[in-house]
C-alpha positions as CSV (number, residue, x, y, z in Angstrom):
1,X,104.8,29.3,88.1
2,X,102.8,32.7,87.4
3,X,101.1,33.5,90.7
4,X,97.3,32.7,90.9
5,X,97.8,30.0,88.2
6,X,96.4,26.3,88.8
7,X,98.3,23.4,88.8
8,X,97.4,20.4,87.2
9,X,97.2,17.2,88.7
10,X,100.2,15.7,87.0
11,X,102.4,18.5,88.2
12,X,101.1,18.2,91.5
13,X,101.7,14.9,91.7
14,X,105.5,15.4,90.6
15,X,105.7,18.0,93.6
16,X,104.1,15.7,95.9
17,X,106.9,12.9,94.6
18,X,110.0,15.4,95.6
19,X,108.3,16.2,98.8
20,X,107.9,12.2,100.1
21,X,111.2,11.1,98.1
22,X,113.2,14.0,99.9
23,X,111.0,13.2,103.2
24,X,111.6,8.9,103.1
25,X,113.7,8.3,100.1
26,X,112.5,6.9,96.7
27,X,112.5,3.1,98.1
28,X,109.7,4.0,100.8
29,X,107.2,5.6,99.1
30,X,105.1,3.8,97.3
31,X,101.6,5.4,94.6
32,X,99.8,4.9,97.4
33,X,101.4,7.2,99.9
34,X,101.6,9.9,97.2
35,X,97.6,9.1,96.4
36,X,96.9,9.5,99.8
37,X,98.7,12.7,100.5
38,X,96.7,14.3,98.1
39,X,94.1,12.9,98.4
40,X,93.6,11.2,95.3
41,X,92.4,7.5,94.2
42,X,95.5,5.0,93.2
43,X,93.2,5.0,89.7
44,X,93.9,8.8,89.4
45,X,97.1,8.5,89.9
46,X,98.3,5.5,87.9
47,X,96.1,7.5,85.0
48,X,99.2,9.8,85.0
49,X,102.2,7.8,85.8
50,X,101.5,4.5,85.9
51,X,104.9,3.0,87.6
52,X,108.0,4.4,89.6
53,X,110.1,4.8,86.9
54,X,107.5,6.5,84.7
55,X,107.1,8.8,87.5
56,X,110.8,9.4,88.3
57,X,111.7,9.9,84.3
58,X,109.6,12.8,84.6
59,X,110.6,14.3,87.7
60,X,114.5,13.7,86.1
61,X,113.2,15.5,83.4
62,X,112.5,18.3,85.0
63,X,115.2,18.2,86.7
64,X,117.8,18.6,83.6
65,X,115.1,21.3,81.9
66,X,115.6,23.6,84.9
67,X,119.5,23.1,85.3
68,X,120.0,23.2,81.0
69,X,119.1,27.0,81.4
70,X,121.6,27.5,84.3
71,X,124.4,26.2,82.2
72,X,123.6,27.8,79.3
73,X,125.2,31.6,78.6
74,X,122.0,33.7,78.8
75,X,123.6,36.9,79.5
76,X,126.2,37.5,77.4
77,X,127.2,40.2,78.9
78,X,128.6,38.6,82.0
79,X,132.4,36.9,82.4
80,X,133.1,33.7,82.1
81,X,134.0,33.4,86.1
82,X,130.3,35.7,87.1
83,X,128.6,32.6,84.8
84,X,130.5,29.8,87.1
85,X,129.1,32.0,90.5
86,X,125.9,31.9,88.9
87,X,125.4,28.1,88.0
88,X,127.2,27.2,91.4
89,X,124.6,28.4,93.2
90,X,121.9,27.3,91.0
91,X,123.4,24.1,91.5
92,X,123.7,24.1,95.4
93,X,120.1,25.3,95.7
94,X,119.0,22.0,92.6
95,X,121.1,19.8,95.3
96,X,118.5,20.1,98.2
97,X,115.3,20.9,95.9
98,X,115.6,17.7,94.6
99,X,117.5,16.0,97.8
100,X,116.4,12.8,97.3
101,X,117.8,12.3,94.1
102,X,121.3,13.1,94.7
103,X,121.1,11.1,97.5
104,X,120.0,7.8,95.7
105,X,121.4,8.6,92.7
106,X,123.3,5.0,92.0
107,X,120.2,3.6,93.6
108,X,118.2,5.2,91.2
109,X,120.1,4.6,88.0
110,X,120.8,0.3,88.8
111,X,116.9,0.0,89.2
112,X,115.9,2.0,86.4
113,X,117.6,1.6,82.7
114,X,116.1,4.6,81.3
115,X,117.1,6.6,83.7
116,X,120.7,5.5,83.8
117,X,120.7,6.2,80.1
118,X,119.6,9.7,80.7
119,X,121.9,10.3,83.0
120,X,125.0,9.3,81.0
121,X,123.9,11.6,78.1
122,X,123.1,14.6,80.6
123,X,126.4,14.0,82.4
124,X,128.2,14.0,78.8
125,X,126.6,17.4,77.9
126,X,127.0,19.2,81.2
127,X,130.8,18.1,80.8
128,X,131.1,19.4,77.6
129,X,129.2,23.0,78.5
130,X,131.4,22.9,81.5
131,X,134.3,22.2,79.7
132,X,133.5,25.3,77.5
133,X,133.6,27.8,80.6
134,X,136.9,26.9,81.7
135,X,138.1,27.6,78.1
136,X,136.4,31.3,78.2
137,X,138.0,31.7,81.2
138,X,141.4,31.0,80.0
139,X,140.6,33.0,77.0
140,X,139.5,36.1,79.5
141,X,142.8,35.5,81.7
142,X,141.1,34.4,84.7
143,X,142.9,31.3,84.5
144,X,146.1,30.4,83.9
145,X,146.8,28.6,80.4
146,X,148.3,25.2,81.9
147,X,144.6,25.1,83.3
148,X,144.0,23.5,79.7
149,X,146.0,20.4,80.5
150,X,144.3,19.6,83.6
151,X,140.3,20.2,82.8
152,X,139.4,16.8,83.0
153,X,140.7,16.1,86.5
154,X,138.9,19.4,87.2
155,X,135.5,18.0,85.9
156,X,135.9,15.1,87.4
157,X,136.9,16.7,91.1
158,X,133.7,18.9,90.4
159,X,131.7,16.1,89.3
160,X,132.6,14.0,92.1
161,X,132.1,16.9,94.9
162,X,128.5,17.6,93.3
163,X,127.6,14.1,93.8
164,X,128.5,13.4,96.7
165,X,128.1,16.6,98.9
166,X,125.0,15.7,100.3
167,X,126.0,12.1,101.5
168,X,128.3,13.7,103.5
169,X,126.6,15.9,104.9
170,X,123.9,13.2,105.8
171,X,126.8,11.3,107.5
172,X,127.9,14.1,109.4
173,X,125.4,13.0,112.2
174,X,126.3,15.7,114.2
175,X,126.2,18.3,111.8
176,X,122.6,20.1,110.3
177,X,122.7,20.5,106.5
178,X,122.6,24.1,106.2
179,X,121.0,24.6,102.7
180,X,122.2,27.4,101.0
181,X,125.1,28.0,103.1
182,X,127.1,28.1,100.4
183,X,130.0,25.4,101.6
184,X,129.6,23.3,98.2
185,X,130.2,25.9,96.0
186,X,133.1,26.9,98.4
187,X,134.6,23.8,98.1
188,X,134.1,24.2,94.1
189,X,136.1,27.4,93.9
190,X,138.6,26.0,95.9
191,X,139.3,23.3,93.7
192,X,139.4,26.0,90.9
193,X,142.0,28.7,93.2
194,X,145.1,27.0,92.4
195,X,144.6,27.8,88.7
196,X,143.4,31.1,88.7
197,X,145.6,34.1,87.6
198,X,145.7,37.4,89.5
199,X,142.7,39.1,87.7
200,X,141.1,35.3,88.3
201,X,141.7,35.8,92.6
202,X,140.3,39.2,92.3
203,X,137.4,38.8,90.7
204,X,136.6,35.5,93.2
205,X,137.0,37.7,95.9
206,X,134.8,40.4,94.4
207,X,132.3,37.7,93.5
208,X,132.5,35.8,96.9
209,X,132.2,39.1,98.9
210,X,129.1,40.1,97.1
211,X,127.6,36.5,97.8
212,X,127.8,37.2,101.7
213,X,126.7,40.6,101.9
């Protein structure tokens, strides 16, 4: 958002959403508490979105317009492995922007049919465009061939570790989430290390050592 430009009300009220979803979960907050945070009638509201899942296709929506960009190639110019440093921590950073959502995810998608729809075909494509960076990065020998044979499992590791990261740290009751810290997309790479050929390890190093400076 350019600075000094007004928000509308129905953008407002998506921000307003995240902020009591991440706050109390989706379950707990009702129109009402969202009206009443910003001062608005239930009328006003309901104007806009007038149920949950009205309101939560949109913020989902938003959700896969920001992250489509982050998948996508828009610098050419950049190797495949500087693309996967990129989107990783685009993706650690979506994780606790939109907390709530990761964190009631299956919730989320046996209460609302739409949604779950939408999230089978987003999950489809980002495991295609995933699926297409591994290859590059075979092609660019940062990976070793036999990589090919095991990208599924890969995607699925990956896919499994996105979704879940923040549960665990949530049940880690002794441990503060740390946002940005960096530990998802650790664990990421590390699923990825095994495969990687020597240019592959240098180029994570160079790429992991620029991330802590």
């Amino acid at each position: 958002m350019k600075k000094g430009r007004k928000v509308n009300t129905k953008q407002r009220i998506l921000d307003t959403a995240i902020e009591l979803f991440n706050k109390n979960g989706v379950q707990s907050v009702t129109s009402r508490h969202i009206a009443t945070e910003m001062g608005i009638s239930n009328g006003n509201l309901d104007y806009h979105f007038n149920n949950k899942e009205v309101l939560l296709l949109a913020i989902y929506k938003q959700m896969r317009e920001e992250m489509s960009y982050s998948y996508k190639e828009v610098d050419p110019g950049i190797s495949s492995f500087e693309q996967i440093h990129r989107l990783l921590g685009h993706l650690e950073g979506f994780q606790y922007k939109y907390r709530f959502f990761n964190l009631d995810v299956l919730e989320i998608s046996r209460t609302y049919p739409k949604i779950n729809r939408l999230l089978r075909n987003t999950f489809r494509i980002r495991k295609q465009q995933m699926s297409d960076i591994f290859k590059r990065a075979i092609q660019e020998g940062f990976l070793v061939k036999a990589t090919e044979n095991h990208i599924e499992q890969l995607l699925l590791s990956i896919r499994i570790v996105i979704t879940f990261w923040l549960s665990q740290e949530e049940l880690q009751l002794n441990a503060k989430p740390k946002k940005g810290s960096g530990g998802m997309s650790e664990n990421i790479w590390l699923l990825l290390l095994p495969y990687m050929t020597q240019d592959g390890k240098d180029l994570y190093r160079t790429l992991i050592g620029k991330a802590a400076e």
